[in-house]
C-alpha positions in Angstrom: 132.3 168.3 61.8 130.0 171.5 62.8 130.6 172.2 66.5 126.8 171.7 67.3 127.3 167.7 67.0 130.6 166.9 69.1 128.5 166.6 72.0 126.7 164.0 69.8 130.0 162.3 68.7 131.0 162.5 72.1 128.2 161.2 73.8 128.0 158.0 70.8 131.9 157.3 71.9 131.4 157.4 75.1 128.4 154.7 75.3 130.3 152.5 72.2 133.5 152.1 74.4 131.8 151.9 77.6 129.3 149.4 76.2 131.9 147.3 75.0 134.7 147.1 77.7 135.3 143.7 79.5 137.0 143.6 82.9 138.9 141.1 84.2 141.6 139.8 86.3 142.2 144.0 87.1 142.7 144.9 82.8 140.2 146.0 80.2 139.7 144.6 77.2 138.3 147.0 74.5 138.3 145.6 70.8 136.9 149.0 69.3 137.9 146.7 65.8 135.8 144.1 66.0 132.6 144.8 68.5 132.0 148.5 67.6 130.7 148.8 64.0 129.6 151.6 62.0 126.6 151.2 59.9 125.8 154.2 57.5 122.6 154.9 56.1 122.2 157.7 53.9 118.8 159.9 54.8 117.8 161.8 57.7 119.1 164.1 59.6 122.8 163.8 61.4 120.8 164.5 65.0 119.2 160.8 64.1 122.4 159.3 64.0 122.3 156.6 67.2 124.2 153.7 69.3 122.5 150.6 69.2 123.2 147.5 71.6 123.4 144.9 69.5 123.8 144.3 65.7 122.1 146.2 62.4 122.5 144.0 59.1 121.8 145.4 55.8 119.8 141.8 55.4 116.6 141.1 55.0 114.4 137.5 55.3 114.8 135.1 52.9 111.2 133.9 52.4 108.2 137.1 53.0 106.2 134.6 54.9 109.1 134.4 57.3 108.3 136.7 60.5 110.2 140.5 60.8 109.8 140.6 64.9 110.3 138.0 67.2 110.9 139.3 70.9 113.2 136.5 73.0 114.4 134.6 70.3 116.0 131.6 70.7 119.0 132.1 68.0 121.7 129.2 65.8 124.4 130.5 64.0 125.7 128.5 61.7 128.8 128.4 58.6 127.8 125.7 56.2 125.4 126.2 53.5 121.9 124.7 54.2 121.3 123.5 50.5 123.0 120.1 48.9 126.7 120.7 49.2 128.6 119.9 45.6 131.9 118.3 45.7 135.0 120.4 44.7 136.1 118.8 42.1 134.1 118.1 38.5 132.2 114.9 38.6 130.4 113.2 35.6 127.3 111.5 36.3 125.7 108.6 33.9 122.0 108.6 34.0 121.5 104.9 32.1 117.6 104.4 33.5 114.8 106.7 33.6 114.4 107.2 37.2 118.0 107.5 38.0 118.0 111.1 37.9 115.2 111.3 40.4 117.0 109.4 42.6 119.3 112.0 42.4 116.9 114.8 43.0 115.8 112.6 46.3 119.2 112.3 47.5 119.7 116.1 47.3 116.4 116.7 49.1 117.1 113.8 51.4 120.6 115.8 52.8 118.7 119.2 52.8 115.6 117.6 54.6 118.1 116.4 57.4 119.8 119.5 57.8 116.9 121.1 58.3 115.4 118.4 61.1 118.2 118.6 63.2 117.5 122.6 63.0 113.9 122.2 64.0 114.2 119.7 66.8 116.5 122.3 68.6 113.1 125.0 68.5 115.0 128.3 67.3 113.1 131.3 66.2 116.1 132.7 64.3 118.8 131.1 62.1 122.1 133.3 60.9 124.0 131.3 58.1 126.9 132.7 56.3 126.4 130.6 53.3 123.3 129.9 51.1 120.1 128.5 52.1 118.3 126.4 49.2 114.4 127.1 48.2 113.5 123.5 49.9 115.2 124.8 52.9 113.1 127.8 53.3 110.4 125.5 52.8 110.6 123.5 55.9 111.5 126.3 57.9 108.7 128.0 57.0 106.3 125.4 57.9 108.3 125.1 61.3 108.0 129.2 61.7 111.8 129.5 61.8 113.2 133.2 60.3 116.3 133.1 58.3 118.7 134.8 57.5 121.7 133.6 55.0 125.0 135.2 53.6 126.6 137.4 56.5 130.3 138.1 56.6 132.1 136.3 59.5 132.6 139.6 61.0 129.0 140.2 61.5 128.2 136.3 62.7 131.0 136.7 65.4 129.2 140.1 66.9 125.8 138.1 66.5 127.4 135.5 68.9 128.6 138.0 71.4 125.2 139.6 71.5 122.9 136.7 71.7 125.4 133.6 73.7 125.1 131.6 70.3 127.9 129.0 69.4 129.0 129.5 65.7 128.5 125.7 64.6 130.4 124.7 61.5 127.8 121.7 60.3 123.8 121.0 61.5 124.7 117.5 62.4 126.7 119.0 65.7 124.1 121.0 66.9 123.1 121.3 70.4 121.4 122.9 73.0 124.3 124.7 74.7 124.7 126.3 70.9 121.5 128.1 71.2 121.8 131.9 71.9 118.9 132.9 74.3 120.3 136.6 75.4 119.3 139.0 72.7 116.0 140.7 73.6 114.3 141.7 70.4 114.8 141.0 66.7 113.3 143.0 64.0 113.5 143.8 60.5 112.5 147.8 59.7 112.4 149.4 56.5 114.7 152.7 55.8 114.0 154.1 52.6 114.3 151.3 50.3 116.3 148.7 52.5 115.8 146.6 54.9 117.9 146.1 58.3 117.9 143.5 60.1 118.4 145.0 64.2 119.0 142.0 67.0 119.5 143.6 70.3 120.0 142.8 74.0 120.8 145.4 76.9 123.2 143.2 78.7 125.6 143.2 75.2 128.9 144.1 74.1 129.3 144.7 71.0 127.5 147.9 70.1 126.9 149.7 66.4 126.6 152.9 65.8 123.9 154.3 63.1 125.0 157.3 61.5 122.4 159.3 59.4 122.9 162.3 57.5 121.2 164.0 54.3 124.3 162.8 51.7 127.0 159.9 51.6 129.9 162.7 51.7 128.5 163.6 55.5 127.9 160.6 56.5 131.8 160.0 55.7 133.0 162.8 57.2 130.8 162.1 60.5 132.3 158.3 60.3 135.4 159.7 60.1 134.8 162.3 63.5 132.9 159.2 65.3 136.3 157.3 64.5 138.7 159.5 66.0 136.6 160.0 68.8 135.8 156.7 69.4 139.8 155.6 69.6 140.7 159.0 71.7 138.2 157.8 74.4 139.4 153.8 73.9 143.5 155.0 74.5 142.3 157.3 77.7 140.0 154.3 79.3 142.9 151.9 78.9 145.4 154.4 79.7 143.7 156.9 82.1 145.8 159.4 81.7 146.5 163.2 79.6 149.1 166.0 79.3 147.6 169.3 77.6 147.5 169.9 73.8 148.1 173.2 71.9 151.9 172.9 71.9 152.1 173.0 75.8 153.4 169.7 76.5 156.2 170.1 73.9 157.1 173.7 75.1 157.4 172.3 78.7 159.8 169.3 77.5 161.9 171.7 75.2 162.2 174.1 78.0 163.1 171.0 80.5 165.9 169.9 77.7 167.1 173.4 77.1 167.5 173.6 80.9 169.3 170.1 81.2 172.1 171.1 78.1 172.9 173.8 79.9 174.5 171.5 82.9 175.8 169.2 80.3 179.5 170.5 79.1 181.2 169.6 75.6 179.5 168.2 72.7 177.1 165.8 74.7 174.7 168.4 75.0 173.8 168.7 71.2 171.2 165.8 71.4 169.3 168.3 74.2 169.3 171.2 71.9 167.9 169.6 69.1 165.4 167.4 70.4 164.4 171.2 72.0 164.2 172.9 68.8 162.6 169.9 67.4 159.6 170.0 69.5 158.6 173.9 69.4 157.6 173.2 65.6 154.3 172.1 66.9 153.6 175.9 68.8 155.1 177.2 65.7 152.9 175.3 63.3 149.4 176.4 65.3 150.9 180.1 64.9 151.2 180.0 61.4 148.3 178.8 60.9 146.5 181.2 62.8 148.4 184.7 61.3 150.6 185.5 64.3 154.3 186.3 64.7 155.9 183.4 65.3 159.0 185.3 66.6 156.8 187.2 69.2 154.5 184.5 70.5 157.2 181.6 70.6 159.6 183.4 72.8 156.5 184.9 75.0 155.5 181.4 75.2 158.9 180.4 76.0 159.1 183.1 78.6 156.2 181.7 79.9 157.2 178.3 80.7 160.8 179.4 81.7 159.4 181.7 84.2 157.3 179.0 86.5 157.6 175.7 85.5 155.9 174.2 88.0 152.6 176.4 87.2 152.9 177.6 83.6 153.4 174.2 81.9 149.5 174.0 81.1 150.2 177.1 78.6 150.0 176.5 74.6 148.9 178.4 71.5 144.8 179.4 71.1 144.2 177.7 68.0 141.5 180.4 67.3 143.5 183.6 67.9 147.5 182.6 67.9 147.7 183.9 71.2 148.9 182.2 75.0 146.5 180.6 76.6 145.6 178.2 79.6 144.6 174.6 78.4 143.3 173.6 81.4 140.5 176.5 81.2 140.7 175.7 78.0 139.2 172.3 77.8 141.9 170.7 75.5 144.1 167.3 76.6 145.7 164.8 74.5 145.9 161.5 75.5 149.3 160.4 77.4 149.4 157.0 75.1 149.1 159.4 72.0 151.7 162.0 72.5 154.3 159.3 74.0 154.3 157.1 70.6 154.6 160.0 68.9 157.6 161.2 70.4 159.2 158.0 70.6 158.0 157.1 66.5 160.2 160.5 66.1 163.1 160.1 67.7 163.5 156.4 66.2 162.5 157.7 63.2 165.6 160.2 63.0 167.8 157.4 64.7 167.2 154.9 62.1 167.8 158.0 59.3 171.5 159.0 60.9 172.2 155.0 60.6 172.0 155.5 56.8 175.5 155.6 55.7 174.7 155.7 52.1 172.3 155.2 49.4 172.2 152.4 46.4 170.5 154.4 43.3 169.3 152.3 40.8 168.8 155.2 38.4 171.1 155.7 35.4 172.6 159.1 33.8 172.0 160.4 30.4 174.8 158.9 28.8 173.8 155.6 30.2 176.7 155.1 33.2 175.2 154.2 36.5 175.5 156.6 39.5 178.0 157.3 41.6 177.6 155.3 44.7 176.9 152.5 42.4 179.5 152.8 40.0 181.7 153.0 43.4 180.3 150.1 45.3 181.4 148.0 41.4 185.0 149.4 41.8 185.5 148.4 45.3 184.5 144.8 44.2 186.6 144.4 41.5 189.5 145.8 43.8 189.2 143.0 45.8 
């Protein structure tokens, strides 16, 4: 992303994790998974991109007499379909009078008409449904000034219940007042080029989305993709409050630490030292490569460096600009503790569970049709026995 909008990206992290945090009992809780979603809508500029408190819907109403704004609503959220429910299994149906089939019809409109009474008697403004709602439906709650909205993932209906205190009821018949969600502060329905979104947000939320903007889907992606990483480097450091400098300096100061060590260590026990000590300075080799430097020259400066003071020179690492040394703390650049420990322990149980491997199976055959070796080997040992 250009270096103009990390302050942006930044900035949107920063207020999606805060936003969302929950602190009890002394821990946080921060589900960057589930309450921090990223809506994309192509257009605009990438400076329009913004966090919102609360929840944005690619949905629009389901009737247009149905009203787009309603400040304070009083919100149900529901998961059963508010149209006549079918069984699950084919039924045949023998119509022998003439008015038998509008008994029928009655009996449908009869279950929908219900549904939708023990709706109104609660007095919402809004109802979320993550099923269908029927043409009758809309109907009565229309005449009862109810907005509604119908077919949202369960994703989206959980973060609707987090920002408004709704109860997610399963049929209407259950409904009560405690299920009503009275904390969202405004909903409204804006048109963005040729959708609609569907906005429902409170101050005192958390669950946040974030709106990104931008002139074509391929920025958009690659913005989603910065806001991501962002958004889970700030989520590891507020649950883990702690970093170690970047640029190769954290590995340089551990392979320097291990080089040190092996030399105290006498026989063969001291191999595991040296190679976990070469292992790590590929990562100050890698940013030198990639910059144009001699590798030779600036690993052992480097390694100079750290050998010389390593009380005060442990901060040092490789300018990812220019190849050369440099101080990350004047620098700016920290990794997160959390991040550099798995990765050094995914390593080092990686190449543990390789040297366990005593052989391999192939399952591939030669040109003349024998099997391999450590096949054909494994079949002799069995017959052996």
């Amino acid at each position: 992303m250009l270096a103009k909008y990390l302050d942006l990206s930044v900035n949107i992290a920063l207020q999606a994790v805060r936003s969302i945090t929950i602190t009890s009992n002394g821990s946080s809780e921060i589900d960057i998974k589930r309450y921090c979603r990223i809506e994309k809508i192509p257009g605009g500029s990438i400076e329009d991109s913004q966090i919102v408190k609360g929840v944005v819907l690619n949905k629009d109403i389901v009737h247009p007499k149905m009203s787009r704004r309603i400040e304070k609503p009083r919100v149900i959220l529901l998961d059963c379909p508010l149209e006549y429910k079918k069984g699950e299994s084919q039924t045949a149906l023998e119509i022998m009078r003439e008015n038998d089939f509008s008994l029928v019809l009655e009996q449908e409109e009869e279950a929908i008409r219900r549904q939708c009474e023990d709706i109104i008697k609660l007095k919402p403004d809004l109802v979320f449904t993550e099923k269908g709602i029927s043409d009758l439906a809309q109907h009565y709650l229309v005449r009862a000034g109810i907005t509604a909205l119908r077919r949202l993932k369960k994703t989206d209906n959980n973060r609707l219940a987090r920002v408004t205190g709704a109860r997610i009821v399963n049929d209407t018949i259950d409904l009560q007042e405690s299920d009503i969600g009275t904390q969202a502060d405004l909903f409204e329905i804006t048109k963005i080029g040729d959708e609609y979104f569907t906005w429902v947000t409170s101050e005192k939320t958390t669950a946040v989305t974030i709106v990104l903007r931008g002139p074509s889907k391929d920025i958009i992606n690659e913005v989603d993709r910065n806001i991501q990483d962002a958004v889970s480097c700030v989520r590891n450091v507020m649950l883990k409050p702690r970093i170690v400098p970047g640029a190769g300096a954290l590995e340089m100061a551990l392979s320097t630490a291990l080089t040190e060590k092996s030399k105290s260590i006498q026989g063969i026990h001291n191999g595991p030292y040296k190679a976990i000590a070469n292992a790590l300075e590929i990562i100050p080799r890698t940013l030198v490569q990639n910059c144009g430097g001699s590798v030779i020259r600036q690993l052992t400066a480097l390694r100079a460096k750290h050998a010389q003071d390593r009380e005060k020179n442990w901060t040092w690492g490789i300018n990812g600009q220019t190849g050369d040394l440099a101080d990350m703390n004047q620098l700016g650049i920290w990794d997160p503790y959390v991040v550099r420990l798995q990765a050094l322990k995914t390593s080092i149980e990686t190449a543990i569970m390789l040297l366990r491997i005593d052989d391999i199976v192939s399952g591939t055959k030669k040109k003349d049709g024998s099997a391999g070796g450590a096949e054909t080997a494994g079949a002799a040992g069995l017959g052996a026995e």
